[in-house]
C-alpha positions as CSV (number, residue, x, y, z in Angstrom):
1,X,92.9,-72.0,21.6
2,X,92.3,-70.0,18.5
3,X,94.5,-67.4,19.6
4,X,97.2,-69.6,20.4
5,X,97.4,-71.1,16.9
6,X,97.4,-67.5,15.9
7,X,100.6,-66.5,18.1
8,X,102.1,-69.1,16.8
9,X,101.9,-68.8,13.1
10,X,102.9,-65.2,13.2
11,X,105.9,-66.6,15.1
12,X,106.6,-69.5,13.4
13,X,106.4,-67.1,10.0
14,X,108.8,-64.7,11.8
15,X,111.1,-68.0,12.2
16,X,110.9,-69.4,8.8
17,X,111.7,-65.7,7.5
18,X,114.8,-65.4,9.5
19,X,115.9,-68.9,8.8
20,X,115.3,-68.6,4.8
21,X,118.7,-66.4,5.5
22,X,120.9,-68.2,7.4
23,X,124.4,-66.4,7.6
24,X,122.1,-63.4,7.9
25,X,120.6,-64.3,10.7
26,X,124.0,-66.1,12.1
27,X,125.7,-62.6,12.3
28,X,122.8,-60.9,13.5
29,X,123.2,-63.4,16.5
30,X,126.5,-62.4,16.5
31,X,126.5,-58.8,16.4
32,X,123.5,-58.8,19.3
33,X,125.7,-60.4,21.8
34,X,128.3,-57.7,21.2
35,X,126.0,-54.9,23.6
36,X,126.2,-57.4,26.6
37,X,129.5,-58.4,26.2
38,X,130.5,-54.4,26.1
39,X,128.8,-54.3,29.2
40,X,130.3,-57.1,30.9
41,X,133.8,-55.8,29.7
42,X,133.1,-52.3,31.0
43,X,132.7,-53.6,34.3
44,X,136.4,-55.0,34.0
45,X,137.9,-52.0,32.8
46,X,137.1,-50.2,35.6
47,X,138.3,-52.9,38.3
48,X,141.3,-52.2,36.5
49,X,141.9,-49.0,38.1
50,X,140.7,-49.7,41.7
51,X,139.5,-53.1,43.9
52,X,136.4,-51.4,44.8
53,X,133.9,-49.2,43.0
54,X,131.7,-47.9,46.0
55,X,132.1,-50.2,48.2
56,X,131.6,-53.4,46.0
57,X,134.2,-55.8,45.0
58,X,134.5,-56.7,40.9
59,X,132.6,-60.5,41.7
60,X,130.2,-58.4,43.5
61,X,129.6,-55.9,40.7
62,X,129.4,-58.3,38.3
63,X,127.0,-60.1,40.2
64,X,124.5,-57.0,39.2
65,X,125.5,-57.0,36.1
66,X,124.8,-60.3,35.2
67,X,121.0,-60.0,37.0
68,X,120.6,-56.6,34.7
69,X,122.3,-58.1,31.6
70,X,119.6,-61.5,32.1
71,X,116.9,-59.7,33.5
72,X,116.9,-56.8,30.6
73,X,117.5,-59.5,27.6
74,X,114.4,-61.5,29.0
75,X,112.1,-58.6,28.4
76,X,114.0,-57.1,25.2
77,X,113.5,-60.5,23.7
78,X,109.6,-60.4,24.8
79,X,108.3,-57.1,24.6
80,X,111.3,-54.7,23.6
81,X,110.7,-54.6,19.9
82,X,106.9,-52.0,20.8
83,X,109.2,-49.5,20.2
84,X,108.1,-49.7,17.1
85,X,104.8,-48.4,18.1
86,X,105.4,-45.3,16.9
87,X,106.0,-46.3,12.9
88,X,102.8,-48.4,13.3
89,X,101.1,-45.4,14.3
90,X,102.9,-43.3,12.0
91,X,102.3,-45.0,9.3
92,X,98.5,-46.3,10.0
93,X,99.5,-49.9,10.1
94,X,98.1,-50.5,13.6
95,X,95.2,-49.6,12.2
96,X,95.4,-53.3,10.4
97,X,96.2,-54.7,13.9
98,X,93.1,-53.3,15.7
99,X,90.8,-54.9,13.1
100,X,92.3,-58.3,13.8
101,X,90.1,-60.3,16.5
102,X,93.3,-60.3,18.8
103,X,94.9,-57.8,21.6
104,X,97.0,-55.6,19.9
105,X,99.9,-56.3,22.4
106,X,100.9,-59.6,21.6
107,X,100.6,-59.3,18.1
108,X,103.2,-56.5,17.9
109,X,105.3,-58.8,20.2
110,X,104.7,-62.1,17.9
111,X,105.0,-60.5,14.7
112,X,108.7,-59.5,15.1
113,X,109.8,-61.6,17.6
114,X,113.4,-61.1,17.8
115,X,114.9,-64.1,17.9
116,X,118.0,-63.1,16.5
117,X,118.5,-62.0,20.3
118,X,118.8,-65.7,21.5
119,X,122.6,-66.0,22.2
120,X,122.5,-62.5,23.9
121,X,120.2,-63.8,26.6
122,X,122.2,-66.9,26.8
123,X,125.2,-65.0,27.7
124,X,123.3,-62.9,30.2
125,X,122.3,-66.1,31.7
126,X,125.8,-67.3,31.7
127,X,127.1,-64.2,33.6
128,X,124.4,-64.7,36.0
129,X,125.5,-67.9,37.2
130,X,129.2,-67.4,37.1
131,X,128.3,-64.8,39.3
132,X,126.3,-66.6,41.8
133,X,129.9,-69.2,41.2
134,X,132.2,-67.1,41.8
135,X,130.6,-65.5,44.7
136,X,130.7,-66.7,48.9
137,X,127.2,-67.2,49.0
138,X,125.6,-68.5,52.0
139,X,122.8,-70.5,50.1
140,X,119.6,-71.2,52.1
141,X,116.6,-72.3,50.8
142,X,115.2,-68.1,50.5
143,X,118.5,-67.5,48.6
144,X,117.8,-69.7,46.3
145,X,113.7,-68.8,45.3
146,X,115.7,-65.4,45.4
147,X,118.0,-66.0,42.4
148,X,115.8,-68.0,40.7
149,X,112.4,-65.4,41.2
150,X,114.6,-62.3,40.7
151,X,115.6,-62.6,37.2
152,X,111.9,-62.5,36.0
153,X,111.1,-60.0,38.0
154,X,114.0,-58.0,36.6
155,X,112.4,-58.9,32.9
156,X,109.0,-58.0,34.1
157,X,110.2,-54.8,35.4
158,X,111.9,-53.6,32.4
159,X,108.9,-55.0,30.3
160,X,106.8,-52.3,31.9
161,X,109.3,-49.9,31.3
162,X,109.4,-51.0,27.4
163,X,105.6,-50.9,26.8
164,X,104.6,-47.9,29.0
165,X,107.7,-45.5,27.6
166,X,106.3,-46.8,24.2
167,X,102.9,-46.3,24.9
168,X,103.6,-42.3,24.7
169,X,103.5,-42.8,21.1
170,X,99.4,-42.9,21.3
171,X,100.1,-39.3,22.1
172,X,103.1,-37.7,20.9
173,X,104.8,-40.2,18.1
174,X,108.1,-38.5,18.2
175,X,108.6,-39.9,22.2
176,X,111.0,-42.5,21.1
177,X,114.1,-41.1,22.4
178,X,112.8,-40.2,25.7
179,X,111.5,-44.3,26.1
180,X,114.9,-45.0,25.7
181,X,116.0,-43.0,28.2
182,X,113.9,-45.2,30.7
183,X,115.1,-48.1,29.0
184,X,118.3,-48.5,28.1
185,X,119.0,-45.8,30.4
186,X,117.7,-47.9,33.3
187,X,119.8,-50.8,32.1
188,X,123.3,-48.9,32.5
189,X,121.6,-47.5,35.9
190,X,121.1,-51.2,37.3
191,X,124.3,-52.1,35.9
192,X,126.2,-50.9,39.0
193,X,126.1,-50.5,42.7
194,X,123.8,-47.6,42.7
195,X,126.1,-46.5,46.0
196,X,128.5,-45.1,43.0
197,X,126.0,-42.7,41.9
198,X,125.1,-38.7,43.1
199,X,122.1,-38.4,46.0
200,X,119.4,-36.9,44.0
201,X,120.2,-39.2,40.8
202,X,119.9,-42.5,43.1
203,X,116.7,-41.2,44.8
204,X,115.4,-40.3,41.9
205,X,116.0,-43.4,39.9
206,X,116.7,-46.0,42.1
207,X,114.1,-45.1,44.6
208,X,111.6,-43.3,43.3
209,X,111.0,-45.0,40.2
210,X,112.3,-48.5,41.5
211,X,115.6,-49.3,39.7
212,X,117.8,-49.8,42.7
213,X,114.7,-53.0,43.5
214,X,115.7,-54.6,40.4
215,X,119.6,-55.5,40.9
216,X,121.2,-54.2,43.7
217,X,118.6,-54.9,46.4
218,X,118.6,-58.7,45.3
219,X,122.1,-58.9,45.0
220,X,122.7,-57.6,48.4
221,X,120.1,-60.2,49.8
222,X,121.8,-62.6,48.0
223,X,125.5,-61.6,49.1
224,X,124.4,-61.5,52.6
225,X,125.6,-57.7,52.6
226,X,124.1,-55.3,54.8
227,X,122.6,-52.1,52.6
228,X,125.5,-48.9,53.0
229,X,122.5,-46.5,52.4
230,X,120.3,-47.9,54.8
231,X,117.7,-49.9,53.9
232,X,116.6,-53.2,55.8
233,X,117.8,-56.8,55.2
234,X,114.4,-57.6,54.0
235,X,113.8,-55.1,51.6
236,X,116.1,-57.6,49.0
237,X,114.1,-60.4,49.5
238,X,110.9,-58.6,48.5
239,X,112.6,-56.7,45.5
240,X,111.1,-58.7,43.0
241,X,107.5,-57.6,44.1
242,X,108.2,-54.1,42.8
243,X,107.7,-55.0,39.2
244,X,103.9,-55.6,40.1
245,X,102.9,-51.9,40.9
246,X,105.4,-51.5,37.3
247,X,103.2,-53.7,35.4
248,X,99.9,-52.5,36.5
249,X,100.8,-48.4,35.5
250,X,102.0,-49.9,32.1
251,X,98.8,-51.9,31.4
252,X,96.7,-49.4,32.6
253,X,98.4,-46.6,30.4
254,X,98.5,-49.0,27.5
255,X,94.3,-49.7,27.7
256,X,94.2,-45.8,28.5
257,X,96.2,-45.1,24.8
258,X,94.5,-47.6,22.8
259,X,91.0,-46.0,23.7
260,X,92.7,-42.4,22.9
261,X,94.0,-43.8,19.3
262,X,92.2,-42.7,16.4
263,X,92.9,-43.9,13.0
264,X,95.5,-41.9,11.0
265,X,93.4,-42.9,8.0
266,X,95.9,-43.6,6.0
């Protein structure tokens, strides 16, 4: 209980900060949304010039889109700001964390909660269901655990990305940009019908790491579609499974890196 009042001051501080600056914290709102949208309107731009984009209608695109767009906000929101791991260890200040009677983890997710990313996830959710709208689907009682289950496991997915791309840091502090190529490099992946993309590319990062589970596997299950590259009717339903295995690698390389820090001494 003692760690919940805990959480909750260093959120509630992180609120009150943000709110002693309103119109700042209105146009960070603002300006956050404007990455989502641009995805969103990318998706358009490119129906412009064709009705299908490997094999996939524009509702059906946007259909993944929308998932990614929810799915990647969730966790950004939750976890995404441990990229700033690496100025903590930098600078020595997670020194000050470890000697706290808490798990490092949720305080670097409670002390800079980003809430300024609020109306961002609101619009991913929005795309979401206009896609589910807009869409023929068949809606039977899996369908609909599916498109309620698959949006978390979409956030927990790219939460394991977040903290195990940041947990390089432990050992090489300048890792940031590669992180973000998992990342925000796995959003734009999952963005699309991974049918669009070269062989090796989609069984490297579709397959093989498990981006093609978090969007266009679900989406297909929840279309009714059979899979063009081959994989059974099943595998959609079970997609959101894949962000276990995820989760378990990032936790265990997390423990693994805060055993291996040592203070900067600073």
């Amino acid at each position: 209980m003692g760690e919940l009042r805990a959480y909750a001051a260093l959120a509630g501080g992180k609120w009150r900060s943000m709110l002693s600056y309103r119109a700042s914290f209105a146009a960070e709102l603002l300006s956050n949304v404007g990455a989502t949208v641009l995805d969103v309107v990318t998706v358009f731009v490119l129906f412009r010039a064709t009705a299908q984009i490997g094999g996939f209608t524009l509702a059906e695109a946007i259909l993944m889109t929308g998932l990614t767009a929810f799915g990647f906000v969730l966790a950004d929101m939750t976890v995404g700001n441990i990229d700033d791991l690496k100025r903590y260890v930098r600078t020595g200040q997670l020194d000050t964390m470890l000697t706290r009677p808490l798990p490092v983890l949720p305080q670097l997710v409670f002390t800079d909660l980003p809430l300024r990313k609020l109306l961002r996830l609101g619009f991913g959710a929005t795309i979401y269901g206009i896609a589910l709208a807009v869409n023929d689907v068949d809606w039977t009682v899996a369908r609909v655990l599916l498109a309620a289950v698959v949006p978390v496991g979409a956030a927990l997915f790219f939460g394991a990305i977040f903290v195990l791309t940041a947990s390089f840091a432990f050992w090489w502090v300048e890792s940031g940009e590669i992180g973000n190529g998992f990342t925000y490099g796995g959003r734009d992946f999952t963005s699309y019908p991974i049918t669009v993309y070269s062989n090796w590319f989609r069984d490297l990062f579709a397959y093989t790491l498990g981006f093609g589970f978090v969007a266009y596997q679900p989406a297909l299950a929840l279309l009714g579609r059979t899979d063009p590259l081959g994989l059974p009717a099943w595998a959609g339903y079970v997609s959101p499974l894949v962000a276990l295995p995820a989760v378990a690698i990032a936790t265990a390389v997390w423990r693994t890196g805060i055993r291996h820090y040592r203070s900067t001494g600073s």
